[in-house]
C-alpha positions in Angstrom: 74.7 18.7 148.5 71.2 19.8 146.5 71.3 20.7 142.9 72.4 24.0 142.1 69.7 26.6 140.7 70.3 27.9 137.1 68.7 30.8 135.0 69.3 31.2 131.5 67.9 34.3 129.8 67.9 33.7 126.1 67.0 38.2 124.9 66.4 38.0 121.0 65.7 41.8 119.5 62.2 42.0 117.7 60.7 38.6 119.1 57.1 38.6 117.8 54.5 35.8 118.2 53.5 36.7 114.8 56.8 35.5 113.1 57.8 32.9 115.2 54.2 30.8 116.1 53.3 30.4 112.7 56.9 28.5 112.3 57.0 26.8 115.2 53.3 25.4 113.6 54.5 24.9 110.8 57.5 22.5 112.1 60.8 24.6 111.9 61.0 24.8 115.6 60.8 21.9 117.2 63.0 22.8 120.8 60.9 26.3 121.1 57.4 24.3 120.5 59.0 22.3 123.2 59.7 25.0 125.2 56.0 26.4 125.1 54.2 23.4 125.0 56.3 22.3 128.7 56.6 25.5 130.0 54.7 29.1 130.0 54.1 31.3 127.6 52.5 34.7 126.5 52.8 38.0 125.5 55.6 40.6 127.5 54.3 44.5 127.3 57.1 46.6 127.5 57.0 49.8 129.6 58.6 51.8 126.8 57.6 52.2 122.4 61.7 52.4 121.7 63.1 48.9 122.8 66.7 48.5 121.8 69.0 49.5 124.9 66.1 50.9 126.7 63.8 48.0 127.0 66.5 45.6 127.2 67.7 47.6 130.3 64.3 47.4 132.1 64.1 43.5 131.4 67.8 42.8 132.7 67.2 45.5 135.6 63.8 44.9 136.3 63.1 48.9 136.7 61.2 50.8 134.4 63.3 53.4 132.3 62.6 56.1 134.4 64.5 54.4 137.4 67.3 52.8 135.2 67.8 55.5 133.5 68.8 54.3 130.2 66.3 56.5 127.9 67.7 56.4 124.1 70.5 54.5 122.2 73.0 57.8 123.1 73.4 59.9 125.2 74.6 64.2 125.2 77.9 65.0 125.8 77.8 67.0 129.2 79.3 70.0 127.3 76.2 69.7 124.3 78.6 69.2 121.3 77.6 65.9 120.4 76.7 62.5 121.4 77.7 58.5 122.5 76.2 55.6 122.6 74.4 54.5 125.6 77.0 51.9 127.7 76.5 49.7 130.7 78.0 52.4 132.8 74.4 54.6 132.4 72.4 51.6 134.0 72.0 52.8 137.3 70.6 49.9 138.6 72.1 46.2 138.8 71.5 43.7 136.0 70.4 40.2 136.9 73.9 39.0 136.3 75.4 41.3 138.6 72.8 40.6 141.5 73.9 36.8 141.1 77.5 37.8 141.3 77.2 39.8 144.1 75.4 37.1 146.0 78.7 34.8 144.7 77.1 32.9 142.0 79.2 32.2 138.5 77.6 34.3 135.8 78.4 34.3 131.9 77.6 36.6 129.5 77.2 37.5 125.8 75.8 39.7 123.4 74.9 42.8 125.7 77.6 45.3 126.5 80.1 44.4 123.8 80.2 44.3 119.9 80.6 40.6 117.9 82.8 40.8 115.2 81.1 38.8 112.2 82.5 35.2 110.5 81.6 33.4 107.9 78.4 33.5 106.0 76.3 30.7 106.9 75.2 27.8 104.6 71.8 28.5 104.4 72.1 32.1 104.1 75.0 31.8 100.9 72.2 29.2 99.7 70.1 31.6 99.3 72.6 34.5 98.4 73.5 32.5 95.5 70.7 31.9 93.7 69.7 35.4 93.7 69.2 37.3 90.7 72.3 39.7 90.2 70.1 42.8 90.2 69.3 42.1 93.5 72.9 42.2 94.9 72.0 45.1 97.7 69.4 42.4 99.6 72.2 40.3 99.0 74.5 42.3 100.5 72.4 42.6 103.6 71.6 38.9 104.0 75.1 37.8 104.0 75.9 40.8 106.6 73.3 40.1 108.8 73.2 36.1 108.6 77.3 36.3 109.3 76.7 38.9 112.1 73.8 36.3 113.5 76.0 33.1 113.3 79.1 35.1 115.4 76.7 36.1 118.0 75.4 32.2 118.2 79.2 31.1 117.9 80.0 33.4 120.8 77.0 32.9 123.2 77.5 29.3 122.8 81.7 29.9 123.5 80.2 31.5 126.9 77.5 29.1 127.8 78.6 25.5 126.5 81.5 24.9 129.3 78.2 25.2 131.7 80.4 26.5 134.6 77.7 28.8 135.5 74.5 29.6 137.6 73.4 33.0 135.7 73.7 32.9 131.6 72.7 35.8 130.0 72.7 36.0 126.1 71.2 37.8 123.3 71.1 38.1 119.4 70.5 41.4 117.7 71.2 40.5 114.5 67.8 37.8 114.1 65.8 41.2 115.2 67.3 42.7 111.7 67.2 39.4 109.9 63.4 39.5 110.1 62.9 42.9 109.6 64.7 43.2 106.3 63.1 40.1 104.8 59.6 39.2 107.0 58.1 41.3 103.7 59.2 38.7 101.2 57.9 35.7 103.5 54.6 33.5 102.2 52.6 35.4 101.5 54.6 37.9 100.4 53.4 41.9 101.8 51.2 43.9 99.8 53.7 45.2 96.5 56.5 42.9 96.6 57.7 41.7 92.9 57.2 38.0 92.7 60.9 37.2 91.8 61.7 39.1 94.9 59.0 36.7 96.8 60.5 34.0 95.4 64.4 34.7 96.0 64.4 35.8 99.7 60.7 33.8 100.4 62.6 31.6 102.5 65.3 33.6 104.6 62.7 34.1 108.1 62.1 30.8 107.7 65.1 29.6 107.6 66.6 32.0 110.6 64.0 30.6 112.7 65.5 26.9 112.0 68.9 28.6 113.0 67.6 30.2 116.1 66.5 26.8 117.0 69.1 25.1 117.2 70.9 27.6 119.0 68.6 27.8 121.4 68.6 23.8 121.1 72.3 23.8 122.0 72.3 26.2 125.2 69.4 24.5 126.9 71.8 21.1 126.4 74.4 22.9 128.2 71.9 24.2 131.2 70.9 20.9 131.7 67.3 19.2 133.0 67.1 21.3 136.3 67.6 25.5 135.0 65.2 27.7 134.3 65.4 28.7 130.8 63.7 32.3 129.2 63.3 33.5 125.8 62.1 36.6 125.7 62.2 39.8 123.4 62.5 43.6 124.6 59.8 44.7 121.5 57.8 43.0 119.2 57.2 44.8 115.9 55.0 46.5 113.4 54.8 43.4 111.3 51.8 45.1 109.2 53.7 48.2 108.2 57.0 45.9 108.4 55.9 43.7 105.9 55.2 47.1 103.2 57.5 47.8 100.6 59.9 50.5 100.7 58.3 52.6 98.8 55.4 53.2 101.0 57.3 54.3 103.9 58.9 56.9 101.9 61.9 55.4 102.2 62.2 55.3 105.9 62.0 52.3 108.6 58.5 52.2 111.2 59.1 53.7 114.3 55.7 55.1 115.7 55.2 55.5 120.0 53.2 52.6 120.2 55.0 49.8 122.7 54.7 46.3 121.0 54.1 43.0 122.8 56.7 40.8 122.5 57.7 37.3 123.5 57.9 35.5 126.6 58.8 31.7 127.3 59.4 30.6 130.5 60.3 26.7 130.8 61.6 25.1 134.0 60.8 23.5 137.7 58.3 25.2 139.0 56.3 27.0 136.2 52.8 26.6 136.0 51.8 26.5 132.3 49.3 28.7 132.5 51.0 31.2 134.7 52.0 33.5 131.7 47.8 33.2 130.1 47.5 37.1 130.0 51.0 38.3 129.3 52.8 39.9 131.7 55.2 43.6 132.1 59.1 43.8 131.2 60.0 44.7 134.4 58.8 41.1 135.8 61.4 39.4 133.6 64.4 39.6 136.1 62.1 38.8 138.8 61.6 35.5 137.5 65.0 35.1 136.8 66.9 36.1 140.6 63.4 33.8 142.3 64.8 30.6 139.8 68.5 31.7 141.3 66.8 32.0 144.7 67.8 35.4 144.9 64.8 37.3 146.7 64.1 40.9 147.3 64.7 44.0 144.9 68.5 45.4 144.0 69.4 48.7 145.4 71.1 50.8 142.9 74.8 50.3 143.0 77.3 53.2 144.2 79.2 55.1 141.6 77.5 55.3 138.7 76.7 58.8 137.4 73.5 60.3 136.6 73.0 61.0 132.6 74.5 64.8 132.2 72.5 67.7 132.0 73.1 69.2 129.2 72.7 73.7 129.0 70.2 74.8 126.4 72.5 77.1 125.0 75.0 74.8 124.0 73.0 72.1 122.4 73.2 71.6 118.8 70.1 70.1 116.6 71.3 67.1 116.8 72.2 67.0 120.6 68.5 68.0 121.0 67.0 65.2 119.4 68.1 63.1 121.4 67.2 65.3 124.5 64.0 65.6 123.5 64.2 61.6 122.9 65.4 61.0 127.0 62.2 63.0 127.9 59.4 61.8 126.4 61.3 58.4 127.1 61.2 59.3 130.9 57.4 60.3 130.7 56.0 57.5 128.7 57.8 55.4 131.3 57.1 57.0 134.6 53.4 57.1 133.2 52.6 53.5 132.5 54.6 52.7 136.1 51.6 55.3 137.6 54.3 58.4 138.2 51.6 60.2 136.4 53.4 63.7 137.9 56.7 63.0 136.8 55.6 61.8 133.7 53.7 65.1 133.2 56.5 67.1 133.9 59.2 65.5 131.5 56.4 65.5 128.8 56.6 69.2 129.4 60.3 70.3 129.5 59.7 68.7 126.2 57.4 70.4 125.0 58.9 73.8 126.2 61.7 72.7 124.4 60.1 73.1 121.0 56.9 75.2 121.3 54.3 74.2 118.3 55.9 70.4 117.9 52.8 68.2 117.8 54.0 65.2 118.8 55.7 66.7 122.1 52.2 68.4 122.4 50.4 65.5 121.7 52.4 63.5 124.5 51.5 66.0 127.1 48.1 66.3 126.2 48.0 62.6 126.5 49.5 62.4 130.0 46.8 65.3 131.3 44.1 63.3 130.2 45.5 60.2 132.0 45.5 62.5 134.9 41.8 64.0 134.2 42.9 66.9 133.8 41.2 67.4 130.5 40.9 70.9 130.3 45.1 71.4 130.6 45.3 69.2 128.1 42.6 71.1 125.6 44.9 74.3 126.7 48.2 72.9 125.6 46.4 71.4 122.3 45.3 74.9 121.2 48.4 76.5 122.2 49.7 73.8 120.0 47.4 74.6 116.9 48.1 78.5 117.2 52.2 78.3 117.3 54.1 79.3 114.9 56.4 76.0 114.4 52.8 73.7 114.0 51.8 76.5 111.2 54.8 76.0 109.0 55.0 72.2 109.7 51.2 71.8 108.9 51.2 74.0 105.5 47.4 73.7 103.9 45.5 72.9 107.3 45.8 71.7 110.5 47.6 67.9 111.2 44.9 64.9 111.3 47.1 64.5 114.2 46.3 67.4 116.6 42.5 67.1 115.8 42.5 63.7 116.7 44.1 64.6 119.7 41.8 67.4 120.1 39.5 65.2 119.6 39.9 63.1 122.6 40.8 66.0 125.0 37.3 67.3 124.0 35.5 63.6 125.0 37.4 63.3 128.2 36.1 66.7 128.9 32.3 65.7 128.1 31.9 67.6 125.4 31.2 64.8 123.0 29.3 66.5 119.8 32.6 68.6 119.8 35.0 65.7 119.7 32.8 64.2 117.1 33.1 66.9 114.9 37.1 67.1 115.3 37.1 63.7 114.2 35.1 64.3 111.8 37.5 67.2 110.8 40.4 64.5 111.4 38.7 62.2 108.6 38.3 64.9 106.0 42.6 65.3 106.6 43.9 62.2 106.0 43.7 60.1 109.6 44.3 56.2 109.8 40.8 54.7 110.0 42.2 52.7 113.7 43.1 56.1 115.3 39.9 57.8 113.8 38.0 54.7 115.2 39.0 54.9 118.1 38.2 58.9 118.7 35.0 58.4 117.5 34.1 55.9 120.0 35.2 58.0 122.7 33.2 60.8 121.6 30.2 58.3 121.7 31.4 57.4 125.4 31.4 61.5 126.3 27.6 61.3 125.1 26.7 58.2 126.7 26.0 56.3 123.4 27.3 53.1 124.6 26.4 51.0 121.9 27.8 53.1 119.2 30.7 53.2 121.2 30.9 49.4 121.3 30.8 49.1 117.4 33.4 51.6 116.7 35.8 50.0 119.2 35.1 46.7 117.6 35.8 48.4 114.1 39.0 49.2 115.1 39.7 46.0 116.6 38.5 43.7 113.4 41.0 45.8 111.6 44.3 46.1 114.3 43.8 43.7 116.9 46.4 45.1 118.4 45.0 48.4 119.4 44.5 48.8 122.9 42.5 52.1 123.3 39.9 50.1 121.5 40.3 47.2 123.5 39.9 50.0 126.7 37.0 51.8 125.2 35.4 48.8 124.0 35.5 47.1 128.1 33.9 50.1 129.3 31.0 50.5 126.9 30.3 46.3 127.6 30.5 46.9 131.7 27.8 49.9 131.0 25.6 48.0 129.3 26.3 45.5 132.2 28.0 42.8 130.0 30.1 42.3 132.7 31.4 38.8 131.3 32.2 40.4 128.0 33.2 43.4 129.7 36.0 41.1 131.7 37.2 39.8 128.2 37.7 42.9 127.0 39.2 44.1 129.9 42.2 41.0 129.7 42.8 41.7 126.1 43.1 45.8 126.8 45.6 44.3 130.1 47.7 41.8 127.9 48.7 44.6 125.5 49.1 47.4 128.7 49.6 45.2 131.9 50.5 48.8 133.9 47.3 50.2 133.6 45.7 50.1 137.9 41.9 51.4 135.5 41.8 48.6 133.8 42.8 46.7 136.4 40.1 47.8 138.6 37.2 47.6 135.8 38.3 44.4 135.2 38.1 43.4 138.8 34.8 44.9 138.9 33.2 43.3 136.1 34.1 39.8 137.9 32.8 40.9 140.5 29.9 42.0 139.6 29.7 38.8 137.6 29.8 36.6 140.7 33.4 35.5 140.2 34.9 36.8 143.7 37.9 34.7 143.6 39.0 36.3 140.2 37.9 39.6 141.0 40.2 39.5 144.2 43.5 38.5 142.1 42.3 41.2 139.5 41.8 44.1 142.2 45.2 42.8 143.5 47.0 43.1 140.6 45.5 46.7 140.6 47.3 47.4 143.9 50.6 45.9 142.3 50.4 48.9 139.9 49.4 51.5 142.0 49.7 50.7 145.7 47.3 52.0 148.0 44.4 52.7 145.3 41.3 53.7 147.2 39.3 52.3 144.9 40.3 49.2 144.8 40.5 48.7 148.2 37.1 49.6 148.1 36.1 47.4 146.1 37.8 44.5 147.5 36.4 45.2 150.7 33.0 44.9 149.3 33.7 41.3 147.3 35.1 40.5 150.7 31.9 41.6 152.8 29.4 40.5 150.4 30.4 37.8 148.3 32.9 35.7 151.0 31.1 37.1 154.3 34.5 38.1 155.6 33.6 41.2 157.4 37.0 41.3 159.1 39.0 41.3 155.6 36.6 43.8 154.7 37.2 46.5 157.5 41.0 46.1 156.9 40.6 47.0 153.4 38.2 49.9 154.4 41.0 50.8 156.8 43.6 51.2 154.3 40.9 53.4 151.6 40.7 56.0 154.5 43.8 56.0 155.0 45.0 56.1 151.5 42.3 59.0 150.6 43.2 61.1 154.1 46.9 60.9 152.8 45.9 61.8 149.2 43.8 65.2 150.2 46.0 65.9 153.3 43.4 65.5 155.7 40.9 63.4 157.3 38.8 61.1 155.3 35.0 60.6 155.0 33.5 56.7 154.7 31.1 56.1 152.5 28.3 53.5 152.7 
């Protein structure tokens, strides 16, 4: 009898490369360096800004939040008087662990559907507790909470996972997600504002919940033995800039924002190529890996009786029942859009926006989609409409929001009308916009004039400042391939991909610019990834079928792909399609 195939999926909330690589360099986590340095590695783009329940969903279901359908933390009553939380009855598709069960594997699982009491305090955290100052006894207060609330979820995953009786282990750790959020602020060298005695009493708790996390992780990879496939992965990386700021400066209130954060992804067992992770991957791949380690092939059907979220009548729906309406929708659309459901997207984003006439970030969100769809002149329309409501009045008091000029700003660029957009961020400027986003419009109002150069600089602007920006690292590809950089262009290109894998333009520029770079090979795997995203994209089969005819001589590969544009464009127009030379 052959050895059994084993998957362990080790989900920790808030995994970020930026906490975790600088301690594993520095030494305080020897089994994760391990893990990277035998296995693969990179970043994971989720398909959603929220995380929590939502991207943990798409990673255990491999569907995108549109599909699964878990959209926010709660969900409305079906009557509108109130709220629960979101439970595992609202996935509506299967979870890894389920798939293996139902093709008769053991599974175990911890830390997912069900709430760990807390235990003791650990030593290292009461270590640091105690030497405190007294004035400081509501940090306190938070590091014994959390660091107790960590060790139960550790004690527990470990209760589940250590008899090894199992094929499938699933386990996960909120509690180091809020352990690092609390205190990544007061971690050498301390964020911008932070007293030195509190730098000094709490310097040390990241660091010393990343030894913790080690050894957990340490302890269930013992009890998967030589032969599983191990993951450690997170459903959202954070903010760490705005993290790291004191208090104060967020007036009091934690970073939310709509921008989806890379997060972490290990991969370490037979099989994985170490370089097979080099550009990051998408959340939705995640239990793809794990049912192929389980040699479970094919994708789940959604399971039979599980009901559809309730839709909830307008007219009963209090304020607070409609928050978290409005949250499911925008939700849905961000999803369906960066999984290419650009018309579903576009019609969530605006029962949202119906919703609440005048709210600019509902507007915003639509706007955005349209433009994604080029359809930049809806998308001017709904920004105006925005400006002149009533609701965006009030909210915006003195003058209009940085916000919606920025926005208009774009809208006006995608529309060619690139001295306008210049002038709206211009406008944006003068009322208080973040230098990245005002960056960022200004090089696309270079782009709508054809300044290609000033385009480059402002994108790199942007990205000297916020590496992490991906419209600059899209804007900043195409301005390189125009000025027929195509190398740099490429570059650019994987860095815009590895924060926003389910993008089929990017895909297709970069597939292009190695193309037109002489690298068929890579241009074919980029161009293919492009299908993966958006199947049937006429383009791209296009363009393969020219790296095919004129860079491989393969004429035959070539007319097949030719064959499937036609067909793809007929279908799209409703008619018969037109070759081109």
């Amino acid at each position: 009898m052959g050895v059994r195939r084993r998957a362990l999926l080790v989900g920790l909330d808030g995994a970020d490369w930026q906490v975790l690589s600088p301690r594993i360099d520095g030494g305080d986590m020897p089994v994760l360096a391990a893990l990277v340095d035998r296995g693969a590695s990179g970043r994971l783009m989720p398909l959603d800004p929220s995380g929590g329940a939502v991207g943990w969903a798409t990673i255990l279901t491999g569907a995108p939040a549109w599909r699964h359908g878990v959209l926010a933390e709660h969900v409305p009553l079906a009557d509108g008087t109130g709220t629960r939380p979101t439970s595992a009855a609202d996935r509506a598709y299967e979870t890894v662990w389920e798939s293996a069960a139902a093709a008769g594997r053991a599974t175990a699982t911890c830390g997912w559907d069900a709430a760990i009491e807390a235990g003791a305090v650990p030593a290292w955290a009461e270590e640091i507790a105690a030497r405190a100052p007294v004035q400081e006894g509501a940090l306190v207060g938070i590091l014994r909470s959390a660091a107790a609330s960590f060790e139960a979820e550790a004690r527990a995953a470990e209760s589940a996972c250590i008899p090894g009786d199992w094929e499938c282990a699933c386990v996960r750790s909120t509690w180091f997600g809020v352990l690092v959020r609390e205190f990544v602020r007061f971690a050498p060298p301390a964020g911008p504002g932070v007293p030195a005695a509190r730098a000094e009493a709490f310097g040390g708790v990241v660091a010393s919940a990343c030894r913790a996390l080690d050894g957990w992780i340490a302890r269930l990879v013992a009890a998967a033995g030589e032969e599983a496939t191990v993951l450690v992965v997170g459903e959202q990386g954070i903010d760490l800039g705005r993290w790291r700021s004191p208090a104060a400066l967020l007036d009091g209130a934690r970073p939310t924002g709509a921008r989806a954060w890379p997060s972490v992804l290990v991969v370490f067992g037979p099989g994985v190529p170490r370089d097979s992770l080099r550009f990051g991957t998408v959340s939705t791949d995640v239990a793809g890996i794990v049912r192929s380690a389980l040699g479970l092939f094919g994708s789940p059907a959604a399971p039979p009786g599980r009901p559809a979220l309730p839709s909830v009548p307008a007219a009963c729906m209090t304020e607070a029942v409609l928050d978290v309406v409005q949250a499911r929708d925008r939700a849905f659309a961000i999803s369906a859009a960066m999984t290419g459901e650009r018309d579903a997207a576009i019609e969530a984003a605006r029962r949202a926006a119906a919703r609440r006439p005048g709210d600019v970030a509902d507007s915003l969100l639509l706007a955005e989609l349209l433009l994604g769809a080029d359809r930049a002149g809806e998308a001017i329309d709904v920004l105006e409409a925005c400006r002149t409501a009533p609701r965006a009045r009030a909210a915006d008091g003195a003058g209009e929001s940085w916000a919606l000029r920025l926005g208009r700003s774009r809208a006006l660029a995608a529309a060619g009308r690139g001295i306008e957009a210049l002038a709206e961020a211009d406008a944006a400027a003068a009322a208080g916009a973040p230098a990245s986003e005002l960056g960022v419009a200004r090089a696309l109002a270079s782009e709508a004039i054809g300044d290609w150069a000033s385009s480059e600089r402002a994108a790199c602007e942007v990205i000297g400042a916020d590496e992490s920006c991906r419209p600059a690292h899209v804007v900043l590809a195409r301005a390189l391939f125009r000025q027929e950089r195509y190398a740099d262009a490429a570059r650019a290109a994987r860095q815009a991909l590895g924060l926003g894998w389910a993008d089929p333009a990017m895909h297709l520029l970069l597939g292009t610019s190695l193309a037109a770079d002489r690298r068929p090979g890579e241009a074919i795997a980029a161009l293919g990834e492009c299908l993966r995203v958006s199947p049937e994209h006429p383009a791209a089969l296009r363009r393969l079928a020219a790296v095919h005819a004129r860079q491989l001589g393969d004429v035959a590969a070539a007319e097949g792909f030719i064959a499937r544009a036609l067909a793809a464009e007929r279908g799209a127009r409703g008619g018969p399609a037109q070759g081109r030379g």
